[in-house]
C-alpha positions, 0 to 999 in steps of 0.5 A, a space after each residue: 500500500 502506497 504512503 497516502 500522507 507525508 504526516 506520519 502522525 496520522 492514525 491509519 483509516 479504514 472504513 466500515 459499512 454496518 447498519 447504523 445501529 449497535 453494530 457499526 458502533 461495535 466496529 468503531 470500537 474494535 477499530 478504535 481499540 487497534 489504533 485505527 481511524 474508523 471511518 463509519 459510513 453505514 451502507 445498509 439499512 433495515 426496512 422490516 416487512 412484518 412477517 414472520 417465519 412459518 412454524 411447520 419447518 421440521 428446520 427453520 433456518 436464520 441468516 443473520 443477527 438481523 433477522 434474529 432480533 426481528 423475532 424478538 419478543 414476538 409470538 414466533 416459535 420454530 416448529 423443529 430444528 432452529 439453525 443459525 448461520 454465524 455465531 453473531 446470529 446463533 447469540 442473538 437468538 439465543 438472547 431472544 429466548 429461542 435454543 439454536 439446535 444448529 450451527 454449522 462450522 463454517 459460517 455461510 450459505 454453503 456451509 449450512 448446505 453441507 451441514 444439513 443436506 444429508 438431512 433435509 430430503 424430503 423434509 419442510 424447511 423454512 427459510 428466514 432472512 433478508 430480500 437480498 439473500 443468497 441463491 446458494 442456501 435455497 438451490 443447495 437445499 433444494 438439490 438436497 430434497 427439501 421442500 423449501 419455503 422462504 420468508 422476507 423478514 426485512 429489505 436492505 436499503 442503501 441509506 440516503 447519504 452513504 458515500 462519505 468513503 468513496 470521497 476518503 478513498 477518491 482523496 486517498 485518506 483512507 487506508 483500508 475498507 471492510 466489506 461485511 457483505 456483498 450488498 455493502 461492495 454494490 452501495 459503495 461502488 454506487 455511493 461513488 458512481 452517484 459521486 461521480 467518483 468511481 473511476 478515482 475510487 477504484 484508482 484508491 482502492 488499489 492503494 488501500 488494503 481491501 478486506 471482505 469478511 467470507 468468499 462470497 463477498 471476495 466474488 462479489 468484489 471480484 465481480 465488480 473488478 476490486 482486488 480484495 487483499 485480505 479475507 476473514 479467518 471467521 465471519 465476524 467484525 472482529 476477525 475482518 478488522 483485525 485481518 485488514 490491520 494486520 495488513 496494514 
């Protein structure tokens, strides 16, 4: 990574696009604590659609800590095995009231297929999450034989504003991204075309350290031409912040 400033004072930048909401709080913080300059620019926000999951699944499925605080306090109970993607959403069920049966060790849609698709043929399974979820969940399960059914539980939105690190990246003050989902790769690159900055982003960001938090997000960005650096050991804030600073 280039030297973007002559003052050698200067705490590293890195970006983070959580939901402005305890999460992008949480990431400031993990930031702040290794010394790093957050630059929080939430690219994500939630519009519930005020449904809830079925309750005939012999498995219901959670994607994320999101979907799971939706639940809370609500009437909802999973009619069988509850299964959560990630430890952030298995314990925010968990503090919900609800008893995750399920986890699988890798924290993704194709790791949940691998977890359960000797089990689900033949068998009701709900799926629960965002209107941006990925197609490797439902055609894996379905190639496995289950009877699937998918409810919306939220919308994810790209937040009036959000863009305020494309002009960092654009002006090279910023030092490193962390990309936590597919979604937050499209509203950047958005953010900085609505800019009319994208061709400068793109020119900073092959001077900053690109840290994606799993491989599906490393496609996403690959998809779109971005060089990713650095991808998390595990799908947590914490593991991507502190991969992005090592490279740093």
């Amino acid at each position: 990574m280039s030297d973007t400033t002559s003052d050698t004072d200067r705490r590293p930048a890195v970006a983070v696009f959580r939901p402005d909401d305890d999460r992008i709080t949480d990431a400031v913080s993990v930031l702040d604590s290794l010394g790093i300059e957050a630059v929080p620019d939430p690219m994500l926000a939630i519009e519930p659609t005020g449904e809830l999951p079925r309750e005939d699944g012999e498995y219901t499925i959670l994607t994320s800590k999101t979907g799971a605080d939706l639940l809370e306090g609500s009437d909802w109970r999973p009619g069988g095995k509850l299964c959560a993607i990630g430890e952030a959403t298995a314990d925010a069920l968990t503090e919900a009231g609800y008893e995750v049966d399920i986890v699988p060790d890798v924290f993704t849609s194709a790791g949940m297929v691998d977890r359960l698709e000797e089990a689900v043929d033949g068998a009701r399974v709900e799926v629960a999450r965002s209107d941006h979820g990925s197609d490797v969940l439902l055609d894996g399960l379905e190639a496995a034989g289950a009877y699937l059914h998918e409810t919306i539980l939220y919308r994810l939105v790209r937040p009036t504003g959000a863009g305020v690190s494309a002009e960092r990246v654009a002006d090279g003050t910023l030092d490193g991204v962390a990309f936590t989902s597919s979604l937050t790769v499209e509203h950047f690159l958005d953010a900085a075309s609505e800019r009319g900055l994208e061709a400068a982003v793109r020119t900073g960001l092959d001077d900053a350290v690109v840290g994606v938090i799993g491989p599906p997000t490393r496609q996403t960005a690959e998809a779109h031409g971005i060089s990713v650096d650095v991808v998390a050991e595990t799908a947590t804030f914490e593991s991507l912040a502190r991969a992005v600073v090592e490279q740093l």
